[in-house]
C-alpha positions, 0 to 999 in steps of 0.5 A, spaced: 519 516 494 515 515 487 519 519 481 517 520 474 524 520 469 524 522 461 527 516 458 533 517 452 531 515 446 538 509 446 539 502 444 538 499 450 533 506 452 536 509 459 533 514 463 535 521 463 537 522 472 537 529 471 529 528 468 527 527 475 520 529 477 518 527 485 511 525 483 509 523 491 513 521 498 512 517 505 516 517 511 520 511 510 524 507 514 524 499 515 517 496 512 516 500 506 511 496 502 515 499 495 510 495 490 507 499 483 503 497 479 498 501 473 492 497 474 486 496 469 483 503 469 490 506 468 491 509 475 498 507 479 497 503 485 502 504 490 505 499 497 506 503 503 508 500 510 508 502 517 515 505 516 517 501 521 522 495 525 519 489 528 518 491 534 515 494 538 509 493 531 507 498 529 510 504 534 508 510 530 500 507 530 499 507 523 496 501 521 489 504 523 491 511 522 489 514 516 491 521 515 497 519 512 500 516 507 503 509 511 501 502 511 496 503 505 495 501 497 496 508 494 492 510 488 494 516 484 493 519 477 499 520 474 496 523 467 494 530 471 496 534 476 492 538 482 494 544 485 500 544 489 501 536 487 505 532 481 499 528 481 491 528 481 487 523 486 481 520 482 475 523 483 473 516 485 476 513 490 473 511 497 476 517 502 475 523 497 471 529 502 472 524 508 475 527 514 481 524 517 483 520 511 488 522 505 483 522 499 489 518 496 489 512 500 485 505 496 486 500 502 490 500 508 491 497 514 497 493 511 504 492 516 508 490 509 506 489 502 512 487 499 509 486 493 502 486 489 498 484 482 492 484 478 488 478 475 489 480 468 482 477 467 478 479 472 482 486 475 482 484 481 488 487 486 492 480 491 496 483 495 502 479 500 502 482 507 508 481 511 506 478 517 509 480 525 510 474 530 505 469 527 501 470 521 503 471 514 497 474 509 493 474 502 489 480 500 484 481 495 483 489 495 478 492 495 476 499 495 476 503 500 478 495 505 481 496 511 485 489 513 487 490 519 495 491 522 496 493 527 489 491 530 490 483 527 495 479 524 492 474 520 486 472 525 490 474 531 489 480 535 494 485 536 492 492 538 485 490 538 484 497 541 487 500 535 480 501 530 477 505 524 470 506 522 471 501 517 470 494 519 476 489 519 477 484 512 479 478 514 485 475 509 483 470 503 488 467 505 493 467 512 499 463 513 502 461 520 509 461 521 509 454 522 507 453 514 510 460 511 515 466 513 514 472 510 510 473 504 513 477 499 510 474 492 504 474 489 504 475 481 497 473 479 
């Protein structure tokens, strides 16, 4: 879950536990992403993984499923609220009005994206994906991407028959397991 809270006006500042507003969830349950980040436009970019353990990948069929909120960058605007929601979904992102997609999904495809940034001069979004059994990911995001878990791990397929309408991203970079073991960096 993604919680809002008051912060107390103390040296050093505190939260008020008590001021807890639940702003979004998602099934959890082993891989859970748990990155959050404002981006430049001021929305809030939020990790999701598959919820999942090793093994089997990806048992629930996530990766590729879009009609929730599981193996996806997330992004929300916190500064309004729709109906029924402690959070608006801007306008503008890439699955708003598309059947079988949650309108709050930015990118998906990711079996675990432990930690994500911005480019603070370009505000491109990078994104380190917890790899399977051979391959560890590097992500730039773009809107409306889909990077492939479970069909692909790196350039290796997985589920090949586990495809959406939108096509596969290659990483920018992918590491085998000889070289790197869980990606779970990334601050640009």
């Amino acid at each position: 879950r993604v919680s809002r809270f008051r912060v107390l006006n103390t040296d050093p500042p505190r939260i008020d536990p008590d001021s807890e507003q639940i702003v979004i969830t998602f099934l959890q349950g082993g891989h859970n992403g748990g990155d959050l980040h404002f981006g430049p436009d001021g929305m809030l970019y939020i990790t999701t993984g598959d919820a999942a353990s090793p093994n089997p990948p990806d048992p629930f069929k996530t990766g590729q499923d879009c009609s929730d909120l599981l193996s996806s960058i997330l992004r929300i605007d916190v500064d309004h609220k729709d109906d029924g929601k402690n959070y608006a979904v801007p306008k503008d992102n890439p699955f708003v009005g598309t059947s079988d997609f949650r309108p709050e999904i930015w990118a998906y495809g990711f079996r675990n994206p432990w930690r994500m940034s911005f480019d603070r001069g370009s505000g491109q979004l990078f994104v380190g994906d917890v790899g399977w059994e051979l391959w560890e990911m590097v992500h730039r995001v773009e809107r409306g991407g889909n990077y492939g878990w479970a069909a692909m791990e790196g350039p290796q397929p997985i589920k090949p028959e586990e495809t959406s309408p939108v096509p596969i991203t290659p990483p920018l970079v992918a590491l085998p397991h000889t070289l790197a073991a869980s990606v779970t960096g990334g601050y640009v």
